[in-house]
PDB file with SEQRES, HELIX, SHEET and CRYST1 records, atoms N, CA, C and O in Angstrom:
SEQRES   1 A   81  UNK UNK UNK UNK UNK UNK UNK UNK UNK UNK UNK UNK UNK          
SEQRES   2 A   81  UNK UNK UNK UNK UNK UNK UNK UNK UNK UNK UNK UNK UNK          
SEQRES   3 A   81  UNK UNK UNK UNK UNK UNK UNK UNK UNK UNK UNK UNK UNK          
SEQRES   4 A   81  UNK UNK UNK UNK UNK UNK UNK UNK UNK UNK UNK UNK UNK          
SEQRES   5 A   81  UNK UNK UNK UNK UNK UNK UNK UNK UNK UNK UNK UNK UNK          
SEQRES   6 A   81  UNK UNK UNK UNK UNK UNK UNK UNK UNK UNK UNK UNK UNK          
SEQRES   7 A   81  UNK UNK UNK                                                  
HELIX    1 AA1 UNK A   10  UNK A   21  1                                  12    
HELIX    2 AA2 UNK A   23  UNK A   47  1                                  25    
HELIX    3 AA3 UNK A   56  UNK A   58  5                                   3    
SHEET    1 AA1 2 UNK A  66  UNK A  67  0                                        
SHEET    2 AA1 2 UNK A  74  UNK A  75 -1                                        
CRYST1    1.000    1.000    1.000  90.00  90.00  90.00 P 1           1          
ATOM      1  N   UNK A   1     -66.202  19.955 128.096  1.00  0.00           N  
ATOM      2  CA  UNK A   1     -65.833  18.901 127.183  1.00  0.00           C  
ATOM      3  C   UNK A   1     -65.941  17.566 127.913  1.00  0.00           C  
ATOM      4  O   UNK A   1     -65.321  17.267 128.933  1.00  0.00           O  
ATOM      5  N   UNK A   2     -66.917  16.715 127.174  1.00  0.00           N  
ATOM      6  CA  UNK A   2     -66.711  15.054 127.742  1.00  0.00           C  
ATOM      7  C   UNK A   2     -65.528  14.332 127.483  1.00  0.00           C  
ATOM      8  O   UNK A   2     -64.950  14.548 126.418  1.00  0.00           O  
ATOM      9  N   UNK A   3     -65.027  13.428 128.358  1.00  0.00           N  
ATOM     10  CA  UNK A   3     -63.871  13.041 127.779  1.00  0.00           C  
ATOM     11  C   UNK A   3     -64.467  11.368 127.902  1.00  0.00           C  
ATOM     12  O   UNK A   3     -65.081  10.995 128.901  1.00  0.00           O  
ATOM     13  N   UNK A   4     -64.249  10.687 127.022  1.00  0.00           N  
ATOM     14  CA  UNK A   4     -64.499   9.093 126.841  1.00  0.00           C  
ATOM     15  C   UNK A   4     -63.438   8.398 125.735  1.00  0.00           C  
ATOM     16  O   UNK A   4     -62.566   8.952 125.066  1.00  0.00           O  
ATOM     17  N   UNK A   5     -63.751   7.267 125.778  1.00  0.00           N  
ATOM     18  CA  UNK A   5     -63.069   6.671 124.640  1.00  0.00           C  
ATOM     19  C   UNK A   5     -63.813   5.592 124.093  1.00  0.00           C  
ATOM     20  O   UNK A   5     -65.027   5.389 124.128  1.00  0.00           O  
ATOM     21  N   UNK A   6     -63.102   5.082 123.697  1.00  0.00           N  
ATOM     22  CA  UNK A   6     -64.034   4.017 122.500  1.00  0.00           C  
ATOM     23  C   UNK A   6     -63.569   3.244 121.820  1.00  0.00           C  
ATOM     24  O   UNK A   6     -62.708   3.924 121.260  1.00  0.00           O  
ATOM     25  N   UNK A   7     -63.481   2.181 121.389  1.00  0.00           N  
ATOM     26  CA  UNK A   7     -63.234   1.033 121.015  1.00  0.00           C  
ATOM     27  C   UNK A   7     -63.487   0.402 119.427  1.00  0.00           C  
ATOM     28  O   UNK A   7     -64.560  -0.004 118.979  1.00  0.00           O  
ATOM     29  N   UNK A   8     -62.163   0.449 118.724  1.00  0.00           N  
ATOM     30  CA  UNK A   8     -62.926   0.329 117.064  1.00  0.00           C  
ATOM     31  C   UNK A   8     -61.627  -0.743 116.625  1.00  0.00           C  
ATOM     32  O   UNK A   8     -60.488  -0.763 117.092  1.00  0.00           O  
ATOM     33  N   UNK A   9     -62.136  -1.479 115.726  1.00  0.00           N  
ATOM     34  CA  UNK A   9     -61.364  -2.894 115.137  1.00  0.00           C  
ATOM     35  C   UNK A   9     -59.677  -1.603 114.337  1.00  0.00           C  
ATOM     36  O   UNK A   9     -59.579  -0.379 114.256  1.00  0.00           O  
ATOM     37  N   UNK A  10     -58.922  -2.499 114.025  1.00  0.00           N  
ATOM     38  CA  UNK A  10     -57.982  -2.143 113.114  1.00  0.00           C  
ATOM     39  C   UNK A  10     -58.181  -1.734 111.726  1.00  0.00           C  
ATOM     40  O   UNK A  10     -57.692  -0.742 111.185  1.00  0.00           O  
ATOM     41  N   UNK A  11     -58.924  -2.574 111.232  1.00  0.00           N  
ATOM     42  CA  UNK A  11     -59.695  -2.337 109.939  1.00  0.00           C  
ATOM     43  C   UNK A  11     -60.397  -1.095 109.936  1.00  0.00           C  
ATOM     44  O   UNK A  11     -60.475  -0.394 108.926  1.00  0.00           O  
ATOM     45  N   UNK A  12     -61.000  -0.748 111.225  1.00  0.00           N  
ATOM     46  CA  UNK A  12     -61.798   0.395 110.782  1.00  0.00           C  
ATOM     47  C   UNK A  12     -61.242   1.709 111.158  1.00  0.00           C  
ATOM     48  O   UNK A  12     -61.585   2.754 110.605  1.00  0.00           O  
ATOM     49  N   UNK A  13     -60.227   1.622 112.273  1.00  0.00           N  
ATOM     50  CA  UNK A  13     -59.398   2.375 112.005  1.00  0.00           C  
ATOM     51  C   UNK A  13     -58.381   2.681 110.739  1.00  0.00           C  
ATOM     52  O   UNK A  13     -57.883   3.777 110.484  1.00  0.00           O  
ATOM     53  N   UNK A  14     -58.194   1.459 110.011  1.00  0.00           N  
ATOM     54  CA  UNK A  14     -57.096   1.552 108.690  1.00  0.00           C  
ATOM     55  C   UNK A  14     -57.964   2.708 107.517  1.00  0.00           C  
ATOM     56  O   UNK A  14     -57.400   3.624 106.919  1.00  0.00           O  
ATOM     57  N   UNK A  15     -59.318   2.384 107.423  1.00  0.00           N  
ATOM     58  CA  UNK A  15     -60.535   2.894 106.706  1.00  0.00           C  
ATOM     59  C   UNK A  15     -60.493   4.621 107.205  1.00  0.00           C  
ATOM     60  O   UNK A  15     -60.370   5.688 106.604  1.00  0.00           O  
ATOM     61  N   UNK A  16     -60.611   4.337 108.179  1.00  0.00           N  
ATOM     62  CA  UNK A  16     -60.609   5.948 108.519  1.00  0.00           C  
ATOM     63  C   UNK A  16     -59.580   7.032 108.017  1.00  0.00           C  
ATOM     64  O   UNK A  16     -59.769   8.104 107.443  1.00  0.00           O  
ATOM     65  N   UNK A  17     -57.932   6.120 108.602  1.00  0.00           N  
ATOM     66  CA  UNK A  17     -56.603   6.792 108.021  1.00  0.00           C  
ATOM     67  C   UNK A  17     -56.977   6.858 106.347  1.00  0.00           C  
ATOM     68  O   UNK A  17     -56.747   7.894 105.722  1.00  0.00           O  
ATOM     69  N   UNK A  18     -57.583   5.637 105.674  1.00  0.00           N  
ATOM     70  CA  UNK A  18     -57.253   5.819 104.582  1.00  0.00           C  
ATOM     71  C   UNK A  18     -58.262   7.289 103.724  1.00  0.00           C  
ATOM     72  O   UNK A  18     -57.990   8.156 102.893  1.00  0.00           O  
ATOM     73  N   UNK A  19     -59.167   6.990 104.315  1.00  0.00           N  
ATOM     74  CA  UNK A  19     -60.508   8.108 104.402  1.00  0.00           C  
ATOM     75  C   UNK A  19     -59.800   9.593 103.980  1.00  0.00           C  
ATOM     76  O   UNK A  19     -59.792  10.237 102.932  1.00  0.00           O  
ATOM     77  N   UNK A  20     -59.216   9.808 105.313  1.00  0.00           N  
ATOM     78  CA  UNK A  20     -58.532  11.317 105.633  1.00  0.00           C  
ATOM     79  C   UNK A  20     -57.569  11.267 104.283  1.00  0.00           C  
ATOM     80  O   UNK A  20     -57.691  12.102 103.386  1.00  0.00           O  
ATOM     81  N   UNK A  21     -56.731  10.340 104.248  1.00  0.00           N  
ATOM     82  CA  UNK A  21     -55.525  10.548 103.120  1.00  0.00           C  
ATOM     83  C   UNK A  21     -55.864  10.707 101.511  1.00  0.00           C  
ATOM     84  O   UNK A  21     -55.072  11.092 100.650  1.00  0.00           O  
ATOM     85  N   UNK A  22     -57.253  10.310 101.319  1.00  0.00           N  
ATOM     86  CA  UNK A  22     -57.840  10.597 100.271  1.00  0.00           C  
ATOM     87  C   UNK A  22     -58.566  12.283 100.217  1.00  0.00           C  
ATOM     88  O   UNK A  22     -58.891  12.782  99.140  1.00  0.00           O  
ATOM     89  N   UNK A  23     -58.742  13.023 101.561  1.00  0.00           N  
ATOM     90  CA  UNK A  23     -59.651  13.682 101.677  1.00  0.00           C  
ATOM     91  C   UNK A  23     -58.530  14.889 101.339  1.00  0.00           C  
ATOM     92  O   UNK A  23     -58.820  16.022 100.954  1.00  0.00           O  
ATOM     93  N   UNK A  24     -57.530  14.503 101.516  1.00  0.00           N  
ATOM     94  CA  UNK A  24     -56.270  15.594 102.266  1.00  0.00           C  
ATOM     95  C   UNK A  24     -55.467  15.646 100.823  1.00  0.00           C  
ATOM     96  O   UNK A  24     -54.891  16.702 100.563  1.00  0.00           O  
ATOM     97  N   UNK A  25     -55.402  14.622  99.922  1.00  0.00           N  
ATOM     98  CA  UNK A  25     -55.156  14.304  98.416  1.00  0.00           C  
ATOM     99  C   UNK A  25     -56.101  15.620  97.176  1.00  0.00           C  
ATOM    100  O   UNK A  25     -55.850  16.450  96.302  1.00  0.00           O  
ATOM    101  N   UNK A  26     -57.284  14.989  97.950  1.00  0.00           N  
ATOM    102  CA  UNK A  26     -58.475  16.027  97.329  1.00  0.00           C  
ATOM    103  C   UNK A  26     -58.606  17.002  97.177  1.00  0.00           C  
ATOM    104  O   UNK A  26     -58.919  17.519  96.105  1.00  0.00           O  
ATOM    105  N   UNK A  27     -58.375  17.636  98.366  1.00  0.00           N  
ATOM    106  CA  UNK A  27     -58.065  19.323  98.537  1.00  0.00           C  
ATOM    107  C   UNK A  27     -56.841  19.899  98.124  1.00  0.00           C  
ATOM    108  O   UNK A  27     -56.765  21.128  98.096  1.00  0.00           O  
ATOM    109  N   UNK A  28     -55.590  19.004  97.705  1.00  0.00           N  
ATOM    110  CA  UNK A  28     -54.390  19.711  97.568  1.00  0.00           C  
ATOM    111  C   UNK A  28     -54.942  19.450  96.047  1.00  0.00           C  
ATOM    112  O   UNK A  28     -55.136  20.655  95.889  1.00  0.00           O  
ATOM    113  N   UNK A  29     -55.254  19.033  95.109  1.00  0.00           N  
ATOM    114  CA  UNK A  29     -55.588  18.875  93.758  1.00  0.00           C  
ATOM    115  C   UNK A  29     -56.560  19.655  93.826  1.00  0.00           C  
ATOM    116  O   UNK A  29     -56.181  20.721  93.341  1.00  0.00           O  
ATOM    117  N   UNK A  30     -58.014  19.759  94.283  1.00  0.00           N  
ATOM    118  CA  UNK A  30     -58.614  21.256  94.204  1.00  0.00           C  
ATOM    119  C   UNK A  30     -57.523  22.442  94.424  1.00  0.00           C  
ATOM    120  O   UNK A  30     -57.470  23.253  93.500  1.00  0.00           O  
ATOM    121  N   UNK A  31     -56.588  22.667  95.595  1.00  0.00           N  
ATOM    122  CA  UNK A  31     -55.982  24.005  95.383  1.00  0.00           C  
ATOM    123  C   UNK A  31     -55.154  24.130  94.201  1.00  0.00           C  
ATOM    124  O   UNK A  31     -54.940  25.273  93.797  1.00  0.00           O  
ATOM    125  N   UNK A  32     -54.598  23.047  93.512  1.00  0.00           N  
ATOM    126  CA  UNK A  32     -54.043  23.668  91.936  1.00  0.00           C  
ATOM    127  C   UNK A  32     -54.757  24.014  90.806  1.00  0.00           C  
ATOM    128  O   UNK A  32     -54.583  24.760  89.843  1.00  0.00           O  
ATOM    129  N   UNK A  33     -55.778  23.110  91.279  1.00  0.00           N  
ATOM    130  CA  UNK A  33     -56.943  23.434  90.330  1.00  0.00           C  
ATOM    131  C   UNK A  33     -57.720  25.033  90.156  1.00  0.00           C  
ATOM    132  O   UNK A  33     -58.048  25.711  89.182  1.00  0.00           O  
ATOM    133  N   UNK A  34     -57.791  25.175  91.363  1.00  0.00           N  
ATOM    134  CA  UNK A  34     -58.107  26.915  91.594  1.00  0.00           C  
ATOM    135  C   UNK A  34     -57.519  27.790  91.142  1.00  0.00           C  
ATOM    136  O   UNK A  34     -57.896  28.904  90.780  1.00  0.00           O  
ATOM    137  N   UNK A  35     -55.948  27.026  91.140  1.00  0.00           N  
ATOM    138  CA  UNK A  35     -54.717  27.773  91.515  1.00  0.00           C  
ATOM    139  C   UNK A  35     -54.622  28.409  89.624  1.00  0.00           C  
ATOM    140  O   UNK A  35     -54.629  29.561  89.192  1.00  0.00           O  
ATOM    141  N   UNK A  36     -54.561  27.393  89.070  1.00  0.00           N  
ATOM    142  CA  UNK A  36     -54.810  27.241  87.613  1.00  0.00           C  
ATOM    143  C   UNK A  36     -55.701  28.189  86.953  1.00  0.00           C  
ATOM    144  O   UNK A  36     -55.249  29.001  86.146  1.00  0.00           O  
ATOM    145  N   UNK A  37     -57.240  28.124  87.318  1.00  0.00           N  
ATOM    146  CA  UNK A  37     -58.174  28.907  86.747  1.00  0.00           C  
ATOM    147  C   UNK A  37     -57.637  30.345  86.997  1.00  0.00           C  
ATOM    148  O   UNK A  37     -57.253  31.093  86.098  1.00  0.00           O  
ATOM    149  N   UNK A  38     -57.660  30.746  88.770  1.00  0.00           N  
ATOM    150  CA  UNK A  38     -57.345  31.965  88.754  1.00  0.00           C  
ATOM    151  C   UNK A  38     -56.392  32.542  87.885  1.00  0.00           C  
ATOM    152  O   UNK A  38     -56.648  33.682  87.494  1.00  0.00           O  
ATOM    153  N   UNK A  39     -54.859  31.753  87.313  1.00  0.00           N  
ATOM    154  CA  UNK A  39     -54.221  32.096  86.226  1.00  0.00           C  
ATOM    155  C   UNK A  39     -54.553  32.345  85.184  1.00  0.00           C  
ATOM    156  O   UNK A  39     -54.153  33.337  84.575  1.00  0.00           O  
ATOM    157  N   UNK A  40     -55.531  31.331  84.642  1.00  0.00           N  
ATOM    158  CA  UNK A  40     -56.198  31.266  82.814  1.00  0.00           C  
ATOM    159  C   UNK A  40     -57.567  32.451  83.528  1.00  0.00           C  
ATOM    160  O   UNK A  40     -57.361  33.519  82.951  1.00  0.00           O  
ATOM    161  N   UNK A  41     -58.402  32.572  84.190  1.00  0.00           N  
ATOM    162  CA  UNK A  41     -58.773  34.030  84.191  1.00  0.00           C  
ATOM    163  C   UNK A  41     -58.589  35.106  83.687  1.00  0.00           C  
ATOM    164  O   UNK A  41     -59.059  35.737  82.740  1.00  0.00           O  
ATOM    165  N   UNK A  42     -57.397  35.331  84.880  1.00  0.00           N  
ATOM    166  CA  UNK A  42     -56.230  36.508  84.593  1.00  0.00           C  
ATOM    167  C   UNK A  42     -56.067  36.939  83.177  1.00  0.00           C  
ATOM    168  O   UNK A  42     -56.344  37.992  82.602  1.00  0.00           O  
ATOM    169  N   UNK A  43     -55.549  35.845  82.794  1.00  0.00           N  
ATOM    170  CA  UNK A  43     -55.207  36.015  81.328  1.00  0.00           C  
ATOM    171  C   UNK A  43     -56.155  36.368  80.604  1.00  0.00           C  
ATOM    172  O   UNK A  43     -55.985  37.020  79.574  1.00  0.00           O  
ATOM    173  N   UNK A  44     -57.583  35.893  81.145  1.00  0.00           N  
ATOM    174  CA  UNK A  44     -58.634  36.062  79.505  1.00  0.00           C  
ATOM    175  C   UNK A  44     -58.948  37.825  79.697  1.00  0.00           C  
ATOM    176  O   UNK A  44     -59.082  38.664  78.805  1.00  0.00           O  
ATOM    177  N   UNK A  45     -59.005  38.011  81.244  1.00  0.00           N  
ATOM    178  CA  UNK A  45     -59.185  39.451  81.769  1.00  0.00           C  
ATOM    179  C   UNK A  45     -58.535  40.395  81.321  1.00  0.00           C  
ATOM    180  O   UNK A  45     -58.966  41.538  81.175  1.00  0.00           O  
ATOM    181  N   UNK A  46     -57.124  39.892  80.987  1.00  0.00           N  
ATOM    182  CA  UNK A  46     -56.126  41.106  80.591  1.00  0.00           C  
ATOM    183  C   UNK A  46     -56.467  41.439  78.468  1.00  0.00           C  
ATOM    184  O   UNK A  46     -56.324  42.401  77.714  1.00  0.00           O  
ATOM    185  N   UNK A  47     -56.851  40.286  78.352  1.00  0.00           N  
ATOM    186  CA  UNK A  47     -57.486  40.228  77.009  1.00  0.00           C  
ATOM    187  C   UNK A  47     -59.149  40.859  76.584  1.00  0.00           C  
ATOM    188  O   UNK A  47     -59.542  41.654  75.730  1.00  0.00           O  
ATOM    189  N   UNK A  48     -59.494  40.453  77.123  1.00  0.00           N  
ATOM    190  CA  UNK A  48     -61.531  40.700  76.646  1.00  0.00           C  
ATOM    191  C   UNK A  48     -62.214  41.390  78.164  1.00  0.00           C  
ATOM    192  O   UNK A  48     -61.981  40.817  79.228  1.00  0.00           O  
ATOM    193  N   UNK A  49     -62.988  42.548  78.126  1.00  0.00           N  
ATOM    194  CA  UNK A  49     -63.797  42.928  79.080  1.00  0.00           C  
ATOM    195  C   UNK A  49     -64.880  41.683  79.323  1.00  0.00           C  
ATOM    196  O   UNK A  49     -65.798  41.302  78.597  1.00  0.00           O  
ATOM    197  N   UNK A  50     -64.517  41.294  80.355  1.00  0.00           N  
ATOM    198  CA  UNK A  50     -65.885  39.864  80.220  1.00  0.00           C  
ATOM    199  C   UNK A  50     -66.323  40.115  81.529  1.00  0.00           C  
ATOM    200  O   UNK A  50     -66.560  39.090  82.168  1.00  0.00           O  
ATOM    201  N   UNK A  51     -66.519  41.289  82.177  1.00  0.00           N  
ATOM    202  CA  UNK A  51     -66.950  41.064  83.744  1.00  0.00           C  
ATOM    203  C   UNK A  51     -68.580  41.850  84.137  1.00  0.00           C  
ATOM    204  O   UNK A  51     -68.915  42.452  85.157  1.00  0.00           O  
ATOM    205  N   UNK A  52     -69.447  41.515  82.741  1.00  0.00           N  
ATOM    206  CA  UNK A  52     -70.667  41.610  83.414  1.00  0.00           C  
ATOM    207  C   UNK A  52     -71.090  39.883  82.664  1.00  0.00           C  
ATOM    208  O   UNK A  52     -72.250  39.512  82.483  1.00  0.00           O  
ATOM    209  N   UNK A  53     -69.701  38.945  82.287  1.00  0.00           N  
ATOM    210  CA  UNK A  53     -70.323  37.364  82.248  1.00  0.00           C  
ATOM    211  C   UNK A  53     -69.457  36.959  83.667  1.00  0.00           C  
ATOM    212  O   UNK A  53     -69.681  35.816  84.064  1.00  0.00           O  
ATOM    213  N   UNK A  54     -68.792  37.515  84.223  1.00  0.00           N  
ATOM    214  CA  UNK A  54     -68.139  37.225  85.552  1.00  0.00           C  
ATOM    215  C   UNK A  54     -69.299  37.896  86.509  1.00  0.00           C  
ATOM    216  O   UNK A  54     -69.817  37.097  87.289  1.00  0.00           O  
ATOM    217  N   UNK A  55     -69.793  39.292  86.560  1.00  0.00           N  
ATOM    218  CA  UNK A  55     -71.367  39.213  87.342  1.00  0.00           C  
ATOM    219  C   UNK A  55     -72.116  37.951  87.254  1.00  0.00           C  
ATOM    220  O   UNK A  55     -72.267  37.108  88.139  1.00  0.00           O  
ATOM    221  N   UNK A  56     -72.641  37.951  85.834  1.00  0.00           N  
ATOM    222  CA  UNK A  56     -73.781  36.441  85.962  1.00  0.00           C  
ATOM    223  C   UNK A  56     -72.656  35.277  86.698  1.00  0.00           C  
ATOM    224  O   UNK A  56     -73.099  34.344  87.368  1.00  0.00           O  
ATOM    225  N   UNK A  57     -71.707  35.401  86.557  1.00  0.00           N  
ATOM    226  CA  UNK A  57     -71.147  33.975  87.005  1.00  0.00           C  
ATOM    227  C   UNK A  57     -71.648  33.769  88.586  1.00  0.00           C  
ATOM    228  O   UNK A  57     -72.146  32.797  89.153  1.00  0.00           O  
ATOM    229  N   UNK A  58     -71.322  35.013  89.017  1.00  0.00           N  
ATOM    230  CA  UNK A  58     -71.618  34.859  90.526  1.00  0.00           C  
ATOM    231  C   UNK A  58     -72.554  35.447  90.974  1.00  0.00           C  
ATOM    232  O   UNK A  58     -72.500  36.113  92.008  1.00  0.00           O  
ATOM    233  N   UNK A  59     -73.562  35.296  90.269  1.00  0.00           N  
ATOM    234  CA  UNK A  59     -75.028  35.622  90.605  1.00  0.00           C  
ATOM    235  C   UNK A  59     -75.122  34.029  90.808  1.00  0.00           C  
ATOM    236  O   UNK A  59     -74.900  33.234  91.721  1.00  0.00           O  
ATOM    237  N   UNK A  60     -75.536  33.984  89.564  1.00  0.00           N  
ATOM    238  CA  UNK A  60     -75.964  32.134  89.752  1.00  0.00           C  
ATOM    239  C   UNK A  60     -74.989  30.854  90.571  1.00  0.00           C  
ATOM    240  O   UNK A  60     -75.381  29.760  90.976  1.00  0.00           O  
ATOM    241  N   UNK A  61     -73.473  31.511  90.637  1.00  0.00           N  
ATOM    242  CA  UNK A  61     -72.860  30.294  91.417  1.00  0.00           C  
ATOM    243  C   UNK A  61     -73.241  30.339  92.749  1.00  0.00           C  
ATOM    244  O   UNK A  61     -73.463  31.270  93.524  1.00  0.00           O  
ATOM    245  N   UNK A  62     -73.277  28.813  92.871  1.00  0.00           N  
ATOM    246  CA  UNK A  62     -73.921  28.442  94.446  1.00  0.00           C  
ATOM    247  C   UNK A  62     -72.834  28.466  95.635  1.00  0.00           C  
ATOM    248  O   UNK A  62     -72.956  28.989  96.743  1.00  0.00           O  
ATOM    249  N   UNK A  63     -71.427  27.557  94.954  1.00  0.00           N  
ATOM    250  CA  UNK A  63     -70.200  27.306  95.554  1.00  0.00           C  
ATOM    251  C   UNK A  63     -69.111  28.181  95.853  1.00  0.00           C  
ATOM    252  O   UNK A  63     -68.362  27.957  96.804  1.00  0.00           O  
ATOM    253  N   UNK A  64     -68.960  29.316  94.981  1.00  0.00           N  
ATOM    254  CA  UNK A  64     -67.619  30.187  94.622  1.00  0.00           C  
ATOM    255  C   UNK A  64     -68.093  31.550  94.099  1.00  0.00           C  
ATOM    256  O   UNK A  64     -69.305  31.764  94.105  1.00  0.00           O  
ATOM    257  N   UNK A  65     -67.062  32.703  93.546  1.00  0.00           N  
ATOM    258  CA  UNK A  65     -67.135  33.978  93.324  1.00  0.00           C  
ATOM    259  C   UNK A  65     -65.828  34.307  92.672  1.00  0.00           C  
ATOM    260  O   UNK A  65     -64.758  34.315  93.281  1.00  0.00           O  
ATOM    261  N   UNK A  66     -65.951  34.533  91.606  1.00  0.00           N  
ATOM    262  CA  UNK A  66     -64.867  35.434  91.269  1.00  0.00           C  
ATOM    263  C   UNK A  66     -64.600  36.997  91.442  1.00  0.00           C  
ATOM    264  O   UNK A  66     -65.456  37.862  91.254  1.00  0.00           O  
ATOM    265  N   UNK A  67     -63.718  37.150  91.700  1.00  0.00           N  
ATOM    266  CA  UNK A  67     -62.656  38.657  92.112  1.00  0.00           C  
ATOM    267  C   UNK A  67     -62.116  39.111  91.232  1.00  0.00           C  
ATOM    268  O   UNK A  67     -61.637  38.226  90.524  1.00  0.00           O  
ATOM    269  N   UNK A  68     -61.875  40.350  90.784  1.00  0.00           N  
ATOM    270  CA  UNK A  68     -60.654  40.356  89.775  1.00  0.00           C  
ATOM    271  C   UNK A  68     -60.192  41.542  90.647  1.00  0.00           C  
ATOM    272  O   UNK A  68     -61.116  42.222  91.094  1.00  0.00           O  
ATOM    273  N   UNK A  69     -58.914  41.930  90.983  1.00  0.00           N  
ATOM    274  CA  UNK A  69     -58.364  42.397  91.809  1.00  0.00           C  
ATOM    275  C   UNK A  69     -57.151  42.995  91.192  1.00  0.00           C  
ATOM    276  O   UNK A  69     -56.323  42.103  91.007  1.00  0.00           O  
ATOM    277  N   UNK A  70     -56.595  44.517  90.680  1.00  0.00           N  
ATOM    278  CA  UNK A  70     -55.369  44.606  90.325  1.00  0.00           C  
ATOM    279  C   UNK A  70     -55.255  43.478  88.784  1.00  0.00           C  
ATOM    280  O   UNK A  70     -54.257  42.884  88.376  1.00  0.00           O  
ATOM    281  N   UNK A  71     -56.431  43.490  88.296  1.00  0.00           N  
ATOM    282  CA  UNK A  71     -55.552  42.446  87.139  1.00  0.00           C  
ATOM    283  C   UNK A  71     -55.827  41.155  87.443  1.00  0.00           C  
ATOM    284  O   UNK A  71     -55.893  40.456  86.432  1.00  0.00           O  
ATOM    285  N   UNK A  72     -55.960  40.738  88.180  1.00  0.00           N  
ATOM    286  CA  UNK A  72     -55.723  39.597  89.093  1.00  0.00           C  
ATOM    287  C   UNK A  72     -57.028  38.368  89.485  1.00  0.00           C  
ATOM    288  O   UNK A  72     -57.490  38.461  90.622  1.00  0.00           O  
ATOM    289  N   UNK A  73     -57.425  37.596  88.849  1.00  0.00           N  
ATOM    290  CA  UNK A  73     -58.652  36.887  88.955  1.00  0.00           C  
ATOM    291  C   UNK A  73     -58.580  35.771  90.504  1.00  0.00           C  
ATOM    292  O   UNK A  73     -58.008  34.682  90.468  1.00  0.00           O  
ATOM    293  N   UNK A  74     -59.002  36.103  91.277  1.00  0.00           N  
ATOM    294  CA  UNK A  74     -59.561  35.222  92.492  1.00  0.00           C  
ATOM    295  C   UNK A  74     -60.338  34.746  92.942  1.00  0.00           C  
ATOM    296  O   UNK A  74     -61.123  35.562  93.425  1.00  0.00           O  
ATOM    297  N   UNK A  75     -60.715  33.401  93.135  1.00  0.00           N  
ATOM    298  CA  UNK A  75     -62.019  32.460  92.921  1.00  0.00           C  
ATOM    299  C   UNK A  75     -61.815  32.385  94.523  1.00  0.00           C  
ATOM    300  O   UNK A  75     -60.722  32.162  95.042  1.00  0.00           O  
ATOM    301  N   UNK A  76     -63.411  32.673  95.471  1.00  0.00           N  
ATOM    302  CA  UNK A  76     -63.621  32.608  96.571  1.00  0.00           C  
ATOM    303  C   UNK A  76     -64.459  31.643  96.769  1.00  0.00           C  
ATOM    304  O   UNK A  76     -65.611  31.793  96.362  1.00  0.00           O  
ATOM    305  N   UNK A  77     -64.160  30.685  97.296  1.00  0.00           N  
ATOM    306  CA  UNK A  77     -65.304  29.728  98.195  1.00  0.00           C  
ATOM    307  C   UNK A  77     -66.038  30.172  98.713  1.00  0.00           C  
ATOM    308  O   UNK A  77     -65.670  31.064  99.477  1.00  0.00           O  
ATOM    309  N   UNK A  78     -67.537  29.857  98.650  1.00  0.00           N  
ATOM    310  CA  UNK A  78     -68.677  30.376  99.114  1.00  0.00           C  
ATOM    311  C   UNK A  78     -68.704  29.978 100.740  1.00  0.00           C  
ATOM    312  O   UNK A  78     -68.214  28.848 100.742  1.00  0.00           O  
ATOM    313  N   UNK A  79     -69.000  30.299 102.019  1.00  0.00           N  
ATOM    314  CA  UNK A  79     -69.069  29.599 103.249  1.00  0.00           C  
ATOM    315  C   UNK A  79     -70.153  28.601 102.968  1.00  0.00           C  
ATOM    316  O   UNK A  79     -69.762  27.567 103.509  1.00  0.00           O  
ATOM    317  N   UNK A  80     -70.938  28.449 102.584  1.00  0.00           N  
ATOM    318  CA  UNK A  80     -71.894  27.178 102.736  1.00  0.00           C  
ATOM    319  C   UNK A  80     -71.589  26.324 101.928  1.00  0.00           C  
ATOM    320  O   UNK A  80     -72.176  25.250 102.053  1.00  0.00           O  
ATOM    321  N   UNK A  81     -70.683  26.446 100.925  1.00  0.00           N  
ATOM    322  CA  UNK A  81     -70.324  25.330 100.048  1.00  0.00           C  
ATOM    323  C   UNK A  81     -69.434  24.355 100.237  1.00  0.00           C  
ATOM    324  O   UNK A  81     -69.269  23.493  99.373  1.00  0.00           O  
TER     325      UNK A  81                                                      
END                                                                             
């Protein structure tokens, strides 16, 4: 590991903090958001056989995968996404 340092205005340090705090905002509103579907899933699952439109789903999705597990609908992040 190199070790150095480096030299950056206040401003662009303020930009950066503010950067992360938006980034860190983002992801906790994606996880309810997930958090959500996997629920309304669930539910449509326990209602209607829909899991050869949950195959096509994750044939063609680029980002994610759904699971249904025990009843249980779980949306997986793809690693390259």
């Amino acid at each position: 590991m190199v070790k150095g340092s480096v030299t950056i205005s206040i401003e662009d340090f303020q930009s950066l903090l503010d950067v992360k705090l938006k980034a860190l905002e983002a992801d906790g509103k994606r996880k309810i958001a997930t958090k959500e579907l996997q629920v309304f899933l669930s539910y449509i699952c326990s209602r209607v056989d829909i899991s050869k439109h949950i195959d096509e789903f994750n044939r063609q999705s680029q980002t994610c995968s759904i699971n249904i597990e025990d009843g249980q609908a779980r949306i997986q992040l793809n690693e390259k996404a």
